[in-house]
C-alpha positions in Angstrom: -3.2 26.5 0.2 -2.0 29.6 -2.2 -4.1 31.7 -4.0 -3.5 31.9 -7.4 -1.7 34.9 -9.3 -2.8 36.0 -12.2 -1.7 38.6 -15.0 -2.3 40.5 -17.8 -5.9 41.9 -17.3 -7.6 45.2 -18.1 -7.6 48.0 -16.5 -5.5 48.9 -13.2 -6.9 48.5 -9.5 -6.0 51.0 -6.1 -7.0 50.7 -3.1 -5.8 53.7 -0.9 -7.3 55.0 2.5 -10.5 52.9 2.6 -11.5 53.6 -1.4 -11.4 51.0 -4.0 -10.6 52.3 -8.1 -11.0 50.3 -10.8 -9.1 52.3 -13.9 -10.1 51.0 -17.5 -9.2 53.4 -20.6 -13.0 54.1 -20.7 -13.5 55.2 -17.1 -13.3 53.6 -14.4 -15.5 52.7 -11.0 -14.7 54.2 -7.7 -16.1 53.4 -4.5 -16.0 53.3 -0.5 -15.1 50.0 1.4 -17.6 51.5 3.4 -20.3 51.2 1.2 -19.7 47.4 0.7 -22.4 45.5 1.2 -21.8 42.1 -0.5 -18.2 40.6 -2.0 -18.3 37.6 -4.2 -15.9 36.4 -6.7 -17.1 34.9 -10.1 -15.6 32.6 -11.9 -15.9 31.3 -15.7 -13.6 28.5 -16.4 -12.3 30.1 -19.3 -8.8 30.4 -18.6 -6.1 30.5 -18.9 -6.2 32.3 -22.2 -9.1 34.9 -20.8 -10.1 36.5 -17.6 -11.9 33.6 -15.9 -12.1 35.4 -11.8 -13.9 38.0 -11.2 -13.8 40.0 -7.8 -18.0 41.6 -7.3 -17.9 44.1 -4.9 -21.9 45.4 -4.8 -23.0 48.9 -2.9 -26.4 50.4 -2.6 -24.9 52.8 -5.8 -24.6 49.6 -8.4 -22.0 46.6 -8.4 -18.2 47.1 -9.9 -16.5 43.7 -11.6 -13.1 43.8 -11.9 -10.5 41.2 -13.2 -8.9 38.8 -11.2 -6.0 40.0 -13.5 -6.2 43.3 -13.6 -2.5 44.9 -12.9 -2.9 45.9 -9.0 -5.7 42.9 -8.1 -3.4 41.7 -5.6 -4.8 44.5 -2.9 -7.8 43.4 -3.2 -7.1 40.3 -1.0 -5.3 43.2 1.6 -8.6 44.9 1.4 -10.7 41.9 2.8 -9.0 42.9 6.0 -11.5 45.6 6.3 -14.0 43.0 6.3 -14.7 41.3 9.7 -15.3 37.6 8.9 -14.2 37.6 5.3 -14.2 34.7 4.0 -10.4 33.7 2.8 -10.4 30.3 2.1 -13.3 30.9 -0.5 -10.9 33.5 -2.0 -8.3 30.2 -2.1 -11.5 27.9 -3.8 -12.2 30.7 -6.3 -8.7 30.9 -7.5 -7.9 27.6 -8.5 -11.8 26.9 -10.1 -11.6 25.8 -13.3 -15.4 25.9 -13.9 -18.2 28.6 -13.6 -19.3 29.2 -10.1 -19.8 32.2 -7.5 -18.3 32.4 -3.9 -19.2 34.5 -1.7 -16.4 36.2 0.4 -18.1 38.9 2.9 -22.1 39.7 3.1 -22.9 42.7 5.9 -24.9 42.0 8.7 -24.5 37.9 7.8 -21.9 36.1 9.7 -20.8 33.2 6.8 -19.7 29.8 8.1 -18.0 27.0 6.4 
């Protein structure tokens, strides 16, 4: 199983030295991997024509939502390595969904089974 590539979303993701940015021409969201406490991804079944994944990273600060497509997304998957007992074959589920769900990939303090 593959996950998914996407393209042509907003904004522009890095993930450098343990911090996550999420660049949009009206800001953007910066955090620490550190500060993770909960990863999901979201998605909407309104592709292909529209964003339709989601990756949810929430912190004690507030949550950041960024594109599945945005231009740099790709790291994000690198970044789950970060997370002990990150859940990748939900990654691979959310990525091909065609319909509106949530999956949750990482939760601190929780181990997640199958």
């Amino acid at each position: 199983a593959r996950i998914r590539p996407r393209s042509g979303g907003r904004g522009v993701v890095e993930v450098d030295e343990g911090q996550l940015r999420y660049l949009t021409g009206e800001g953007g969201t910066f955090l620490s991997l550190k500060s993770v406490t909960r990863i999901e991804i979201e998605t909407t079944g309104d592709g292909p024509g529209a964003d339709d994944l989601f990756w949810i990273f929430v912190t004690p600060e507030g949550t950041a939502r960024i594109p599945g497509a945005a231009p740099g997304s790709e790291k994000l998957v690198d970044a789950l390595s970060f997370f002990e007992g990150a859940r990748y074959e939900q990654v691979i589920a959310a990525s091909s969904s065609t319909e509106p769900r949530l999956f949750i990939i990482w939760q601190k303090g929780r181990l997640l089974v199958h």
